[in-house]
MDAnalysis code that builds the backbone (N, CA, C; Angstrom):
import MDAnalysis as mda
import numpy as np

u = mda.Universe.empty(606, n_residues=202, atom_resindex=np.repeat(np.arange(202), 3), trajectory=True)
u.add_TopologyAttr("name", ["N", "CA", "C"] * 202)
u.add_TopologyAttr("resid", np.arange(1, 203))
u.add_TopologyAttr("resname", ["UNK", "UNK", "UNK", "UNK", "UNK", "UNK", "UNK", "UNK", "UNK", "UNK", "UNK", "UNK", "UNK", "UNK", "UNK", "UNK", "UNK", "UNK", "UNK", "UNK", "UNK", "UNK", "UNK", "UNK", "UNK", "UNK", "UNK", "UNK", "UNK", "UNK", "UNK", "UNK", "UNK", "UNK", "UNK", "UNK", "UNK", "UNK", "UNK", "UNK", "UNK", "UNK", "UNK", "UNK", "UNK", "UNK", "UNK", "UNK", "UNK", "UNK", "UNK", "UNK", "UNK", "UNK", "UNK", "UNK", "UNK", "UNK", "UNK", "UNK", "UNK", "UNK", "UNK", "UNK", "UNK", "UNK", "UNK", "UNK", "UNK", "UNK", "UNK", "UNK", "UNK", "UNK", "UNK", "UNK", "UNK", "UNK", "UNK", "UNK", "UNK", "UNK", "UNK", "UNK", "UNK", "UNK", "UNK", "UNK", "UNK", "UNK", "UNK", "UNK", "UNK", "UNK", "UNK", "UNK", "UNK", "UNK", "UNK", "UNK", "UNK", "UNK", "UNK", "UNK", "UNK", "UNK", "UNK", "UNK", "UNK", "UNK", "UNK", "UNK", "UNK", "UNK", "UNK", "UNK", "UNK", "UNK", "UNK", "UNK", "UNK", "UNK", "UNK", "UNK", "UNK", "UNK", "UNK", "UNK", "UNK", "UNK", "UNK", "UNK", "UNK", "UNK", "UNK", "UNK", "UNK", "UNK", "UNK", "UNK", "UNK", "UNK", "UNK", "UNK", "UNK", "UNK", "UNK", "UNK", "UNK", "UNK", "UNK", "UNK", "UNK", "UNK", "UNK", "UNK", "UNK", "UNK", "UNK", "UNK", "UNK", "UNK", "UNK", "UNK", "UNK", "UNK", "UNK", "UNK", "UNK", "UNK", "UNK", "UNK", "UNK", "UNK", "UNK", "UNK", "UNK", "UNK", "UNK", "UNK", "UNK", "UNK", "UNK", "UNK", "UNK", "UNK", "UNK", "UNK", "UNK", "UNK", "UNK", "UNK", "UNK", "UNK", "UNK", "UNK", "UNK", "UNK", "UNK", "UNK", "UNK", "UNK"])
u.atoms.positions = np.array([
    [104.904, 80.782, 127.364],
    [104.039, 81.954, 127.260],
    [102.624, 81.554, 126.828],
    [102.827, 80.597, 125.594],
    [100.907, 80.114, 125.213],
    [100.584, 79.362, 126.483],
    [101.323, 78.722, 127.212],
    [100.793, 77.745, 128.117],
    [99.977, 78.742, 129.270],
    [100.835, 80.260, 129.694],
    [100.088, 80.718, 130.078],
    [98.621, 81.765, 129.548],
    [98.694, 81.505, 128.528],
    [97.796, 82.125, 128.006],
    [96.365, 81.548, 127.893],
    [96.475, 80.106, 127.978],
    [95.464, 79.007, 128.049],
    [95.280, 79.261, 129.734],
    [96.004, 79.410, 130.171],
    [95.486, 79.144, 131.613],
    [94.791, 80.331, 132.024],
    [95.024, 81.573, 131.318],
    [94.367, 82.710, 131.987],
    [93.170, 82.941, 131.081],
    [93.211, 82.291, 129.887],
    [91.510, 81.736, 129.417],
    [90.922, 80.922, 129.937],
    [91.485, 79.869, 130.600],
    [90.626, 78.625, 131.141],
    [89.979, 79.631, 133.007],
    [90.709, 80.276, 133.131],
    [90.310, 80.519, 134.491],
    [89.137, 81.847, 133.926],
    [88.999, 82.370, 132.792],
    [87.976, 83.803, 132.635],
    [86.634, 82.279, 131.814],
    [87.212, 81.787, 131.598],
    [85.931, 80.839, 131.350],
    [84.758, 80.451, 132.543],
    [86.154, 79.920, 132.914],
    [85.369, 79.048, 134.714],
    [84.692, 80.377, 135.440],
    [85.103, 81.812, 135.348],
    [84.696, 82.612, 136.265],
    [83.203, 83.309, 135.651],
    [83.119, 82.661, 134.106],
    [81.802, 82.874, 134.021],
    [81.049, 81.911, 134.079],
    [81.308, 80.742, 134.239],
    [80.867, 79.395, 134.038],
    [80.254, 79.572, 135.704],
    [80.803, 79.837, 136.289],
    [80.684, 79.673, 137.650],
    [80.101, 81.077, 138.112],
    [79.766, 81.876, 137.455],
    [79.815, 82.833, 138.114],
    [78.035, 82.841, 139.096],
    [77.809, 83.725, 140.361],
    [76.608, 83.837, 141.302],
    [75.745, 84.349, 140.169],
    [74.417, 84.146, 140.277],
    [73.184, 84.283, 140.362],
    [73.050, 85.616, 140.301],
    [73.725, 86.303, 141.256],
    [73.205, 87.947, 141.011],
    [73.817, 88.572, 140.248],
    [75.142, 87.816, 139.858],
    [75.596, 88.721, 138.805],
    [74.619, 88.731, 137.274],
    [74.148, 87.107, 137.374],
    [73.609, 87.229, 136.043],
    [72.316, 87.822, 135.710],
    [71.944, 88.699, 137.061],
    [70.607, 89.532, 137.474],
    [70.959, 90.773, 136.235],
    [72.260, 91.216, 136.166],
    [72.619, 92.324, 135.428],
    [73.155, 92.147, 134.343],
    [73.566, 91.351, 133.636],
    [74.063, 90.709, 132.514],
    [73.814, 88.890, 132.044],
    [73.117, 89.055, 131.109],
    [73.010, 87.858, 130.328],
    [74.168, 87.100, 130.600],
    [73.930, 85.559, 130.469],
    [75.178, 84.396, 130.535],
    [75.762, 84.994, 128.702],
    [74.427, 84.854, 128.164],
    [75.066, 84.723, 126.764],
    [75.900, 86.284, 126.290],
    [75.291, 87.199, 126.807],
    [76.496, 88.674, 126.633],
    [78.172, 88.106, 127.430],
    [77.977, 87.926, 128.960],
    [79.345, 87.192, 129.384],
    [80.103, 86.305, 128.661],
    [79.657, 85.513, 128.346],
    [80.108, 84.664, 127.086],
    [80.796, 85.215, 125.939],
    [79.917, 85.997, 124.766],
    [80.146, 86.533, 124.131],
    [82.141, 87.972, 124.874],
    [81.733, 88.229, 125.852],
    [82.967, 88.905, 126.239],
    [83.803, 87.948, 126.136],
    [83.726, 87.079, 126.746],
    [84.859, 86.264, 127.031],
    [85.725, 85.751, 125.453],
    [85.040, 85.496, 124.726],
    [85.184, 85.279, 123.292],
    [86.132, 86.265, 122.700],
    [85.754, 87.441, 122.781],
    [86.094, 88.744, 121.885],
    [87.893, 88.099, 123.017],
    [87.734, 88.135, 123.927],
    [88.996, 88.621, 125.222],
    [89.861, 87.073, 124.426],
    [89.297, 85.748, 124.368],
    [90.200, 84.887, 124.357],
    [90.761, 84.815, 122.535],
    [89.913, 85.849, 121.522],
    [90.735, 86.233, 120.277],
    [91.837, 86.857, 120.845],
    [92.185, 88.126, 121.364],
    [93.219, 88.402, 121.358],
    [94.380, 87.243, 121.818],
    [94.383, 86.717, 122.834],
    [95.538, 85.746, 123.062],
    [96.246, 84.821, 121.295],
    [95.107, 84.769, 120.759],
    [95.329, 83.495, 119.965],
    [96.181, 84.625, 118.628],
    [97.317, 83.861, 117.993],
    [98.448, 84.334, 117.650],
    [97.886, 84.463, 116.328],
    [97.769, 85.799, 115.521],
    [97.432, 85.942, 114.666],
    [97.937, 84.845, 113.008],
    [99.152, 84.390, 113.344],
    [99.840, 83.452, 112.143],
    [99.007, 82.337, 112.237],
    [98.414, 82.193, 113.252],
    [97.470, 80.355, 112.971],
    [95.974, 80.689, 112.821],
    [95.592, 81.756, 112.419],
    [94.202, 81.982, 111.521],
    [94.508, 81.901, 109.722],
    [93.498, 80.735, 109.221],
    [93.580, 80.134, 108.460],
    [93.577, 81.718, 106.893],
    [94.764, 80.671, 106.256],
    [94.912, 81.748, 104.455],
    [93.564, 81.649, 103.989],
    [93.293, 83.227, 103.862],
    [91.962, 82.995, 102.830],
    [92.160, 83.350, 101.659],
    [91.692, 82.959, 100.445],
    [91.616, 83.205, 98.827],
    [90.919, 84.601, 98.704],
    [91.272, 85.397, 97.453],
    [90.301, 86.570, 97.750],
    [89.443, 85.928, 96.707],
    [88.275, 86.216, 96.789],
    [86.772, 86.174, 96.150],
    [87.009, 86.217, 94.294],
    [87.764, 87.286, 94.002],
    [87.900, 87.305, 92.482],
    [89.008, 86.035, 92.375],
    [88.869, 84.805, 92.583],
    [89.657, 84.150, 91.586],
    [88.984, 82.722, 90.684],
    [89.570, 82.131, 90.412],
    [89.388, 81.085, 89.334],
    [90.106, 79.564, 90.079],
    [89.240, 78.731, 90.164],
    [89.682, 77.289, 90.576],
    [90.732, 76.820, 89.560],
    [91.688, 76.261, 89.490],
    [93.003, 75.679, 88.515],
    [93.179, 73.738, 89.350],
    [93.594, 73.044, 88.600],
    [94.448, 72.105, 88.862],
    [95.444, 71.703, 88.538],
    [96.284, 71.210, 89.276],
    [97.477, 71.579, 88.801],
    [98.372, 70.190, 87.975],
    [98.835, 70.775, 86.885],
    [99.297, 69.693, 85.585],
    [101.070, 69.301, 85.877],
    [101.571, 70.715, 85.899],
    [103.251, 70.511, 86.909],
    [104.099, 71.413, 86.989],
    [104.866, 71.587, 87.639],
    [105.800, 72.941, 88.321],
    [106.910, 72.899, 86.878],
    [106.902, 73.998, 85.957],
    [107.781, 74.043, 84.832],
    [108.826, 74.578, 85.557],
    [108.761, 75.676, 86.651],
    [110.037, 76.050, 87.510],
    [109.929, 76.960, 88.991],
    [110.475, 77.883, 89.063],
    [110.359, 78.485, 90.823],
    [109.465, 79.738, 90.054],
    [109.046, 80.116, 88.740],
    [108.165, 81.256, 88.828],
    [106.493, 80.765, 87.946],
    [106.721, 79.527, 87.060],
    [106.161, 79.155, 86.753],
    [105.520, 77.760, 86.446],
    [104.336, 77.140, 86.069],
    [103.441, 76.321, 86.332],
    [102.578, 75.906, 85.217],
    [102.057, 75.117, 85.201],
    [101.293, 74.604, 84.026],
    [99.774, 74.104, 84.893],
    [99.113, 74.704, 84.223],
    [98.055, 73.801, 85.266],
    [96.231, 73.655, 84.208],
    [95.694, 73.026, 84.477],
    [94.660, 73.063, 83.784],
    [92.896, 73.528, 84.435],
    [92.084, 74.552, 83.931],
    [90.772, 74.907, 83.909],
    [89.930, 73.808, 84.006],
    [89.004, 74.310, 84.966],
    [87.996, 73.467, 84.863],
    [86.582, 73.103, 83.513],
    [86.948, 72.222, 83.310],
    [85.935, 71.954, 81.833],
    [86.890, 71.702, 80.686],
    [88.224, 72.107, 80.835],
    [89.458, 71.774, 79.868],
    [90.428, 71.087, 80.018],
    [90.500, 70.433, 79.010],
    [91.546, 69.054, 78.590],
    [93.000, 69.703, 78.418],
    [93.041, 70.972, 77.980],
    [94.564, 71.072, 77.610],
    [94.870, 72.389, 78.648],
    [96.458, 71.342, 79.279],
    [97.214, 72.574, 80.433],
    [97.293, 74.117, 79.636],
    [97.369, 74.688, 80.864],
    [97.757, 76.451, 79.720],
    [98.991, 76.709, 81.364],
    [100.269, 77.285, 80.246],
    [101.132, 78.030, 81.280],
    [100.718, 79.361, 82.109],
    [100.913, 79.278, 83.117],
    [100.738, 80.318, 84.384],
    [101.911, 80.848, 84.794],
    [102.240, 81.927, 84.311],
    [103.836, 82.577, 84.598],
    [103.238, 83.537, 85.771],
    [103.794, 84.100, 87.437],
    [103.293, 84.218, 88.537],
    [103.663, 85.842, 88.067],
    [102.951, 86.699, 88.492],
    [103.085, 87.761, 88.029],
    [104.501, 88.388, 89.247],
    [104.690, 89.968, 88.995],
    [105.904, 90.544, 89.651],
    [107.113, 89.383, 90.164],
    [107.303, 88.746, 90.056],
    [108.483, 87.735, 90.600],
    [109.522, 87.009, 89.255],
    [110.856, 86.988, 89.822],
    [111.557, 86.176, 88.683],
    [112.401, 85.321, 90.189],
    [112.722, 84.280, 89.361],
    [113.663, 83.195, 89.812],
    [114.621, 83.066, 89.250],
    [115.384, 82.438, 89.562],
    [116.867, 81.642, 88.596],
    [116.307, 80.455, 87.439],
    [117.324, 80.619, 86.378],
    [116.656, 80.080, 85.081],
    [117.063, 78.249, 85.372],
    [115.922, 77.633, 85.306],
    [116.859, 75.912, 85.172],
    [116.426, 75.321, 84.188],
    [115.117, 75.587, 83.100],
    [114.710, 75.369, 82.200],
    [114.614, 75.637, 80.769],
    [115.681, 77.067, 80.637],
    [115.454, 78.258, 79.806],
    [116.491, 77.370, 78.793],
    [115.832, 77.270, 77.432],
    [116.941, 76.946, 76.695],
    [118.640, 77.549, 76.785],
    [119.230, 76.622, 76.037],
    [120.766, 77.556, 75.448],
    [121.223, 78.173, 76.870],
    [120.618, 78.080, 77.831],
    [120.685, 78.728, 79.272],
    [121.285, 77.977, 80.544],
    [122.689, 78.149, 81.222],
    [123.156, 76.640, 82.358],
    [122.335, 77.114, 83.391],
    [122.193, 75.814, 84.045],
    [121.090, 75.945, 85.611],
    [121.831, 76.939, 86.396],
    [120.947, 78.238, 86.906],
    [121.110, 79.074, 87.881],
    [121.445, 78.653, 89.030],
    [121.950, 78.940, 89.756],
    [122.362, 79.185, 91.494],
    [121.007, 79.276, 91.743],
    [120.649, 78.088, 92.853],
    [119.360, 78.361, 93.703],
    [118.274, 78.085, 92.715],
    [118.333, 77.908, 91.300],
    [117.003, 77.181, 90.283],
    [116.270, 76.185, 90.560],
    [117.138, 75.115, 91.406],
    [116.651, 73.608, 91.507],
    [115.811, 74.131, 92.805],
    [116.337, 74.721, 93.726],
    [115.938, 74.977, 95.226],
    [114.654, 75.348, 94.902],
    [114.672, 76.651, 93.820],
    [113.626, 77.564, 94.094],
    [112.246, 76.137, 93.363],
    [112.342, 75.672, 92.552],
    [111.837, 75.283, 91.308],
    [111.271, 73.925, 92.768],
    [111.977, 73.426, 93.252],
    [111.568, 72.269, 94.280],
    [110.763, 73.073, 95.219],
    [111.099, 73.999, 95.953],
    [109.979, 74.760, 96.465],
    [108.414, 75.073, 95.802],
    [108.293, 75.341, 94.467],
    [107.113, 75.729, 93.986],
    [106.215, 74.551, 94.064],
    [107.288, 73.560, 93.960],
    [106.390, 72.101, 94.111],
    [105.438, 71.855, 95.487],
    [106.682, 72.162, 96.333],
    [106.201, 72.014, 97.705],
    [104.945, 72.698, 97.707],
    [105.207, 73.849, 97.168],
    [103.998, 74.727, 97.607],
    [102.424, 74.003, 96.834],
    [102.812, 73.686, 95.907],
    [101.337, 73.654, 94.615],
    [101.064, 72.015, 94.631],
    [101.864, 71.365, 94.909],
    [101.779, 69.999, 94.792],
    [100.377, 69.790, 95.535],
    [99.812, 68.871, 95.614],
    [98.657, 68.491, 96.290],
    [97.755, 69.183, 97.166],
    [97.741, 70.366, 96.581],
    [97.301, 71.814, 97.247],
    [95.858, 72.161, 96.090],
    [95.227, 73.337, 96.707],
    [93.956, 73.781, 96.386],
    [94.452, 74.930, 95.648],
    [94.438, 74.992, 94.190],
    [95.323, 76.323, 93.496],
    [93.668, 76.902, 93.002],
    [94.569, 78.146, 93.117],
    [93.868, 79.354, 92.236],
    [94.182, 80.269, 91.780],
    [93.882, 80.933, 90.785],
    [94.360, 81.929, 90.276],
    [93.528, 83.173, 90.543],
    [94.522, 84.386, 90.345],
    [94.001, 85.753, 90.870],
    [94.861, 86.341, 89.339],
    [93.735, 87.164, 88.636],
    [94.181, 88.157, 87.809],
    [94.196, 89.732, 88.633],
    [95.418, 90.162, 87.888],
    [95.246, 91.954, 88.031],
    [94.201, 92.598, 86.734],
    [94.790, 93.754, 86.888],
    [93.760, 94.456, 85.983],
    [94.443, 94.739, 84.625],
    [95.767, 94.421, 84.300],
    [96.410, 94.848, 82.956],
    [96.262, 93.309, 82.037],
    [94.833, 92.793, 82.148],
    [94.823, 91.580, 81.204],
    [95.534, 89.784, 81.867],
    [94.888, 89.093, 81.025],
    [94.611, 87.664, 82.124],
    [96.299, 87.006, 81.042],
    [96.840, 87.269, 79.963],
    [97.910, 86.703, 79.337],
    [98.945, 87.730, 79.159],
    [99.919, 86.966, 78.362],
    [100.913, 87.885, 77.869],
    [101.376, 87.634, 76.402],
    [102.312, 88.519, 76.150],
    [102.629, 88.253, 74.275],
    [103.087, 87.047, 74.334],
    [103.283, 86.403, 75.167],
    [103.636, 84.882, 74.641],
    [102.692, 83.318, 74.524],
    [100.997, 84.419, 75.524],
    [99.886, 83.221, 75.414],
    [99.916, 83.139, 76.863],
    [100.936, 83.002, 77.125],
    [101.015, 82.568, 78.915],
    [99.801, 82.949, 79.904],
    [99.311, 82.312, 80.670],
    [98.570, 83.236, 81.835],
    [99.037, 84.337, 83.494],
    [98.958, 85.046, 82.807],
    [99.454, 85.928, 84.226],
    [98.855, 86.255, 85.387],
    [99.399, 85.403, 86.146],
    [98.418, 85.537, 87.849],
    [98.783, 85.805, 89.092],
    [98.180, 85.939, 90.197],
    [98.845, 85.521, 91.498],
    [98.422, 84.114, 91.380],
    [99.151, 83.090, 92.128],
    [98.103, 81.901, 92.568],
    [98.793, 81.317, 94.122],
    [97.253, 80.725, 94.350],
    [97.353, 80.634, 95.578],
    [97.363, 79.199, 95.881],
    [97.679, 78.423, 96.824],
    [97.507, 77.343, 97.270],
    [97.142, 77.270, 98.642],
    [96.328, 76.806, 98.638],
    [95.398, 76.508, 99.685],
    [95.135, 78.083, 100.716],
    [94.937, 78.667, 100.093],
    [94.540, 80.411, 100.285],
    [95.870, 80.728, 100.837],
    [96.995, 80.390, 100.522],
    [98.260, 80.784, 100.450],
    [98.930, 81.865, 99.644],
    [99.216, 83.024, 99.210],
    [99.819, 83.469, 97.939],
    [100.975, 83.139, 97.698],
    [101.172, 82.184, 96.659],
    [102.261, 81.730, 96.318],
    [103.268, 82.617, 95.841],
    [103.508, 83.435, 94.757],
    [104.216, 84.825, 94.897],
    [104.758, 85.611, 95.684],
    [104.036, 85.525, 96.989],
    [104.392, 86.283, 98.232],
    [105.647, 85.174, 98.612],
    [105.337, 83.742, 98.487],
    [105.818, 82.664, 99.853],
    [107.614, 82.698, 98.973],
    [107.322, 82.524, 97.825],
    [108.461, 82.552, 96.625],
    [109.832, 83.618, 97.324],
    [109.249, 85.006, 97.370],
    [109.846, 85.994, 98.108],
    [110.625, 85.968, 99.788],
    [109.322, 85.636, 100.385],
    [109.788, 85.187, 101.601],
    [110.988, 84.203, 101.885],
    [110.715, 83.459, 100.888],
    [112.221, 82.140, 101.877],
    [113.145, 82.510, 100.616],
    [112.956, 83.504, 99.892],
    [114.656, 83.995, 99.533],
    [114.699, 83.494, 97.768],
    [113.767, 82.362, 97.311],
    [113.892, 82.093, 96.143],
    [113.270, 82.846, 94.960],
    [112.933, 84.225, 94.948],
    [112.656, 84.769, 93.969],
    [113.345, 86.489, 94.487],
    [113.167, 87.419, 93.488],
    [113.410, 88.473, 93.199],
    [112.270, 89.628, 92.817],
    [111.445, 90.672, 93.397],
    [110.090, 91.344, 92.485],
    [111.208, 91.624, 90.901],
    [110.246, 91.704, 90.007],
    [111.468, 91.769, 88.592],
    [109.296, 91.821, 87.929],
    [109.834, 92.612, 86.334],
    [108.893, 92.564, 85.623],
    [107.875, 93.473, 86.183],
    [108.051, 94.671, 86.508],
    [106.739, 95.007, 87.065],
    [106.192, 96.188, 86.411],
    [105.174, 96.415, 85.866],
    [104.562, 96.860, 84.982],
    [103.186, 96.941, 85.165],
    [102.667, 98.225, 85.432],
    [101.446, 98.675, 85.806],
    [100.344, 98.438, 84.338],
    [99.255, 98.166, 84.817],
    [98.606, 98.211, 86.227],
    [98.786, 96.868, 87.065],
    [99.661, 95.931, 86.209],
    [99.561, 94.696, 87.313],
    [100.328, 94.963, 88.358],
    [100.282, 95.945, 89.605],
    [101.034, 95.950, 90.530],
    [100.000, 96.052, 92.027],
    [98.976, 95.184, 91.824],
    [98.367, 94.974, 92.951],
    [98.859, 94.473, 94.509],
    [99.673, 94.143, 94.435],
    [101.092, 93.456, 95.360],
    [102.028, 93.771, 95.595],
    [102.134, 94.905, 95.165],
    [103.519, 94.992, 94.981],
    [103.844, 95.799, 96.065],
    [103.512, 96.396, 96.723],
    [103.934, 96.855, 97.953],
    [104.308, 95.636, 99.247],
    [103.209, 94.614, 99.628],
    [103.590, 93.333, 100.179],
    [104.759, 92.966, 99.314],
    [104.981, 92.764, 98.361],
    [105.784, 91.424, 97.559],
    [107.843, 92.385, 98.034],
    [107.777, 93.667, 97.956],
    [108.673, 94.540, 98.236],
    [109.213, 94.054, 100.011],
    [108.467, 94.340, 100.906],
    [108.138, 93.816, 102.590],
    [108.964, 92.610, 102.159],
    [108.180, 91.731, 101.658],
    [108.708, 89.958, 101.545],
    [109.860, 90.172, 101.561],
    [110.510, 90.519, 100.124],
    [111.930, 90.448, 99.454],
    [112.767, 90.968, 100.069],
    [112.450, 92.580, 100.965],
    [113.322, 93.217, 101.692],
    [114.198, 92.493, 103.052],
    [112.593, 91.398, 103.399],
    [113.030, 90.341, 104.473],
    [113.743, 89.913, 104.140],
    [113.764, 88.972, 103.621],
    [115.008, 87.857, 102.830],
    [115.736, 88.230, 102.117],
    [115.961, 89.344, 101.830],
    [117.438, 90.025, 101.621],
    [118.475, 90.782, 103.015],
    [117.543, 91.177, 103.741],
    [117.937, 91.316, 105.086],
    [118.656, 90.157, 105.873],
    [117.983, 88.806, 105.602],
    [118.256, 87.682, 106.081],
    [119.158, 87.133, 105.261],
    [119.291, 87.440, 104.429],
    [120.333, 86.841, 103.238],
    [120.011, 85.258, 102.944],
    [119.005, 85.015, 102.742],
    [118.607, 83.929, 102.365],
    [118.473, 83.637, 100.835],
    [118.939, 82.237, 100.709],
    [118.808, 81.525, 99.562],
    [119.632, 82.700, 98.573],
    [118.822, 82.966, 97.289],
    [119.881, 84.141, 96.420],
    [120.547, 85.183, 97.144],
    [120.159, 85.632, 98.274],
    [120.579, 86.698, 98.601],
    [121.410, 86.471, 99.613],
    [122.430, 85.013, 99.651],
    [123.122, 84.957, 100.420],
    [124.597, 84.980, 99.699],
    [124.478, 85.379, 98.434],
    [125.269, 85.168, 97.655],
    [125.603, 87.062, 96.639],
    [126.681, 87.775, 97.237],
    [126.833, 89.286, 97.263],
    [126.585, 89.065, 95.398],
    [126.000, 90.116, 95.230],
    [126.068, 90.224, 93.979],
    [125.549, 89.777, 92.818],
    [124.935, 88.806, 93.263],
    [124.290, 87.691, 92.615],
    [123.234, 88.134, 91.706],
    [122.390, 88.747, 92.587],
    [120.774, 89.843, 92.293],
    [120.982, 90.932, 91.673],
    [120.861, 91.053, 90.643],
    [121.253, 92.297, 90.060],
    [119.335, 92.580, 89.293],
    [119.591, 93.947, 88.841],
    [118.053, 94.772, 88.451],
    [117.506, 93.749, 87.214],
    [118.631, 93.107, 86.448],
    [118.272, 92.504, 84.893],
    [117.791, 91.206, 85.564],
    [118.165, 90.558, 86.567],
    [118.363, 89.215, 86.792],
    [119.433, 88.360, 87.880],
    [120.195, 87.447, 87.255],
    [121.269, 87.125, 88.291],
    [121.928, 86.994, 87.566],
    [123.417, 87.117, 88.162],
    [124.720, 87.415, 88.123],
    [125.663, 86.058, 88.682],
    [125.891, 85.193, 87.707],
    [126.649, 84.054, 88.849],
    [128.230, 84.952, 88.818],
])
């Protein structure tokens, strides 16, 4: 199908590339052009236009993946990491004291890596404050204009959990995500019962 889709751009190219003399009596090369442009966006598949960051965030680097919801990472101009707990999302516990490794913890927790590892992070605050009672920082973050929160949802390793206005800027997307991959029964949600409102259920 893309193969024909290149070909029926390559031929509206050539037909302006080529086109007579009198046509261009009534229209500019550079307006034809310009059509042809607007015509060969539509073909091109909206998933391979590049993640953009939104404008309100904060550059981070990243120090190391503590698990599948949270991160340690350090500010620019500062020496000491500060924790980044990802806002609306919970995972399975693999780090939590007094606590045995969750179903799907290691998975999810190796995923966050994937995602943040050698990637361009940033953080995005909501509007109910940049921490929490425990110091932590509460964010979206993104990798490489990715939303990591969202991606967590999508392939099945997190749950929306914690949600508490006004930080619910997402939360309508982050709902979409989860509904997918519970539909799909992926990763936690391939497992009946598991997901419960508090948390998980082995």
């Amino acid at each position: 199908m893309w193969k024909m889709k290149k070909w029926l751009i390559s031929i509206m190219i050539a037909s302006v590339l080529g086109g007579g003399y009198g046509a261009l009596q009534y229209e500019s090369l550079t307006a034809k052009f310009h059509n042809v442009i607007n015509t060969i966006k539509t073909f091109i598949p909206s998933d391979v236009s590049k993640e953009k960051t939104p404008e309100n965030t904060v550059n981070v680097t990243l120090d190391h993946v503590v698990d599948g919801d949270t991160i340690s990472v350090k500010f620019e101009g500062e020496t000491k990491a500060k924790t980044v707990r990802l806002l609306l999302i919970d995972t399975p516990e693999s780090v939590k004291p007094n606590t045995p490794v969750q179903p799907y913890a290691k998975e999810a927790s190796n995923y966050m890596k994937e995602l943040v590892t050698n990637s361009k992070l940033s953080l995005e605050y909501d509007s109910g404050g940049a921490t929490d009672k425990y110091g932590r920082v509460l964010a979206y973050v993104y990798a490489d204009g990715k939303n990591v929160n969202e991606e967590m949802l999508k392939k099945g390793f997190a749950r929306v959990a914690y949600v508490y206005e006004p930080n619910t800027r997402y939360l309508s997307e982050f709902k979409q995500a989860e509904a997918a991959a519970k539909e799909k029964k992926k990763n936690i949600w391939a497992k009946d019962g598991y997901v419960t409102d508090k948390g998980f259920q082995e």
